[in-house]
C-alpha positions as CSV (number, residue, x, y, z in Angstrom):
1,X,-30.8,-75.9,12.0
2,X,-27.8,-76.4,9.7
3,X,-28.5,-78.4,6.5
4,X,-26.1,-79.7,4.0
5,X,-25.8,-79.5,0.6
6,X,-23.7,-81.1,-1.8
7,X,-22.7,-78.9,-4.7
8,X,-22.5,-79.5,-8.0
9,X,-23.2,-78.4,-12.1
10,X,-26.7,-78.1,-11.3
11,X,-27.3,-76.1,-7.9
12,X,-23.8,-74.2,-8.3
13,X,-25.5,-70.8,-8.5
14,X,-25.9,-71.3,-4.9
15,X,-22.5,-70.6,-3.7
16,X,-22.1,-67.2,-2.5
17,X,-19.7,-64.7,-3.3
18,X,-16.6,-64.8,-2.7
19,X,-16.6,-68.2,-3.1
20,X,-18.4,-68.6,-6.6
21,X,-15.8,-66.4,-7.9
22,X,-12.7,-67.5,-6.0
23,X,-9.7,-69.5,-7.5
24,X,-6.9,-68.7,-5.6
25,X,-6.2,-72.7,-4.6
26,X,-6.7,-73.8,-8.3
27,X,-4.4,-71.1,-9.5
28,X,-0.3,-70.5,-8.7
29,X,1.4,-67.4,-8.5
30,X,0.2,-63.7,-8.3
31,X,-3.4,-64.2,-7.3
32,X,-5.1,-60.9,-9.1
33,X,-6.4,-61.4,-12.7
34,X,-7.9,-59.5,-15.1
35,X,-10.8,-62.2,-15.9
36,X,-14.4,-61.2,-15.8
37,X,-16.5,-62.8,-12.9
38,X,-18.2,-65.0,-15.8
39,X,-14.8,-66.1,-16.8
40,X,-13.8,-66.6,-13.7
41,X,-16.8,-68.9,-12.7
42,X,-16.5,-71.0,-15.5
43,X,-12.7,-71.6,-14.5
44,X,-14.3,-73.4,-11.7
45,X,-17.0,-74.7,-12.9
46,X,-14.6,-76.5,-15.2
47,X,-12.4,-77.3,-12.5
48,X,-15.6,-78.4,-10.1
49,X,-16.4,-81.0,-13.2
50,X,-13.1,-82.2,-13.6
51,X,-12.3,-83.1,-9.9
52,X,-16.0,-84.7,-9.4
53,X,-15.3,-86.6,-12.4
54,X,-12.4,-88.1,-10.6
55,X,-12.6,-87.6,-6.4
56,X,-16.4,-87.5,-6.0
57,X,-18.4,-84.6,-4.3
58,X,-15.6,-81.8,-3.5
59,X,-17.8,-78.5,-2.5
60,X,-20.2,-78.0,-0.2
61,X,-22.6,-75.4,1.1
62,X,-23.9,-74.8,5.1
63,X,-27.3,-73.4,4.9
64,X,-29.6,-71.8,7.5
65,X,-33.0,-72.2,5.6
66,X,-32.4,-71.0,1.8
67,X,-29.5,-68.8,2.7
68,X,-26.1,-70.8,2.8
69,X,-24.0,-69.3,5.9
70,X,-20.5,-71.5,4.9
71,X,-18.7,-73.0,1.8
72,X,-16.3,-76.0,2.0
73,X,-13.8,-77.0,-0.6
74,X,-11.8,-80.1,-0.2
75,X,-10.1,-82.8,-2.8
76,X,-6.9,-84.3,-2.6
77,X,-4.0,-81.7,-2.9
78,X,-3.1,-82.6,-6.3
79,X,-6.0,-80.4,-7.5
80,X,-4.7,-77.4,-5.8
81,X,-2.2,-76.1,-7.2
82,X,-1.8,-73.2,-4.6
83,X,-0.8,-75.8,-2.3
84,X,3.2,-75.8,-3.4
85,X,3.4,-72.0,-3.0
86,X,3.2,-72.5,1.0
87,X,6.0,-72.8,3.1
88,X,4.9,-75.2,5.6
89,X,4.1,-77.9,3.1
90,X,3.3,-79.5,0.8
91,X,0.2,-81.2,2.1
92,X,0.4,-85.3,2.6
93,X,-0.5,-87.1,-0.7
94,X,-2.5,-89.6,1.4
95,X,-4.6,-86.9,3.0
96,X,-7.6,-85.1,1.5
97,X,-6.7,-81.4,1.6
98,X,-9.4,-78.8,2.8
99,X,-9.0,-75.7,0.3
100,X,-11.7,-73.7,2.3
101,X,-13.9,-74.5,5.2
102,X,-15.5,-70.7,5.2
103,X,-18.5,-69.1,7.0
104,X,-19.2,-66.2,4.4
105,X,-20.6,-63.7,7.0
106,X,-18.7,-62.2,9.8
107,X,-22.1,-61.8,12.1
108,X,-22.4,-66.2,11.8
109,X,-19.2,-66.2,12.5
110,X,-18.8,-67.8,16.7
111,X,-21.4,-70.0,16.7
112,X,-21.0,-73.4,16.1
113,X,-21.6,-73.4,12.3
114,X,-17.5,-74.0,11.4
115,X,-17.4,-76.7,13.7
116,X,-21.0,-78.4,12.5
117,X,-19.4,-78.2,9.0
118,X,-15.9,-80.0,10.2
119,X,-17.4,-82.8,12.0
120,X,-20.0,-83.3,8.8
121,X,-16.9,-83.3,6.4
122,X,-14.3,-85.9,8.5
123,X,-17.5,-87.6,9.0
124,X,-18.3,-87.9,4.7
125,X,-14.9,-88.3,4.4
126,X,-13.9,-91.2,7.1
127,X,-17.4,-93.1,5.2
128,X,-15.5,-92.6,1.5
129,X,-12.3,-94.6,3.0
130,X,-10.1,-91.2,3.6
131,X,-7.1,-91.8,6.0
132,X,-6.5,-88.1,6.9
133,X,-7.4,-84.9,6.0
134,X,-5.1,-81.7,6.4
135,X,-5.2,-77.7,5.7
136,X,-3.4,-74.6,6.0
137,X,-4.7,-72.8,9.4
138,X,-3.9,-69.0,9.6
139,X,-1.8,-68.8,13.5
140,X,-3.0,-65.3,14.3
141,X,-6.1,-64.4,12.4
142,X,-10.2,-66.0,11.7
143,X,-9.9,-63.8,8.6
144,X,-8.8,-67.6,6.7
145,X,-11.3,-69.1,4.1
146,X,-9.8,-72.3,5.7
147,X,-10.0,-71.2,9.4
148,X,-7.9,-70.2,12.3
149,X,-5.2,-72.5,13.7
150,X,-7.1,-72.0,17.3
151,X,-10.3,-73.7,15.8
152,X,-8.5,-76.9,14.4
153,X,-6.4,-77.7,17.2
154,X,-9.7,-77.4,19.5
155,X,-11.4,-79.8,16.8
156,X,-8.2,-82.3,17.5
157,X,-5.9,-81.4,14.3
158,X,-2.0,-81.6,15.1
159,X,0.6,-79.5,13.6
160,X,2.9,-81.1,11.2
161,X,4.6,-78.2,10.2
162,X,5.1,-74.6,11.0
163,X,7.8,-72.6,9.1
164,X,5.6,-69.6,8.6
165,X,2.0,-68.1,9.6
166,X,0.3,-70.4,8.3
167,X,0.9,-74.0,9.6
168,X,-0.3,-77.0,8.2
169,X,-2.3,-79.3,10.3
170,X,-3.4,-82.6,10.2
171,X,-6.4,-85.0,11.4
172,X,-6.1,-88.6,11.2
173,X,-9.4,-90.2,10.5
């Protein structure tokens, strides 16, 4: 059974790698950097703080027993800064903008878990008042930390732009 847990200061250890260590959405530009993993997590710890502070709960972890099987990162797009360097958007300011919606191992990958963890996070997020929620879906590819396009059409998502690979989609709550 899949169990949920929010994500903050104190349990955020628990997210595995890549994720810990990932901050392509809160960065612009050329992606690679020279930082240490330690720098590099404390970048978003910092940002995890200042976005809680502000949003509420904006990370959360999938778990299968102790081991968490898939990451989600979601706030309004203002706190992604990645978000302008996309063709097909910006994302709506109204909507809450899912960063990463990502099932850390390929063999977990097919069976169910992605769609468990959308329907838990429209679900938090229609209960906190959201009017929408939209992302980035890769057309041709499952290799996406936010997912395939295939998968969020299936889950009822719309495209609202496509000028490039990777449209952005929308889901009115």
């Amino acid at each position: 059974m899949l169990i949920f847990e929010k994500v903050g200061m104190h349990n955020f250890s628990r997210v595995p790698e890549p994720c810990r260590f990932c901050l392509y959405w809160q960065t612009k530009g050329e992606f690679q950097t020279e930082a240490s993993k330690s720098e590099i997590e404390k970048a978003k710890l910092n940002w995890l703080s200042s976005v809680e502070k502000v949003f509420g709960n904006c990370v959360e972890l999938a778990c299968l027993g102790s081991v968490s099987v898939g990451f989600m990162q979601y706030a309004p797009p203002q706190y992604f800064s990645r978000v302008g360097d996309y063709a097909s958007g910006p994302p709506s300011s109204d909507a809450v903008f899912i960063a990463c919606l990502y099932i850390v191992s390929k063999d977990q990958r097919g069976k169910g878990y992605g769609t468990l963890m959308l329907r838990t996070l429209l679900k938090e997020l229609r209960e906190r008042g959201f009017r929408a929620v939209e992302t980035f879906a890769r057309v041709d590819s499952a290799n996406n930390p936010s997912g395939p396009l295939a998968f969020y059409l299936k889950n009822g998502f719309e495209v609202v732009s496509r000028k490039d690979d990777f449209p952005l989609v929308r889901f009115k709550l």
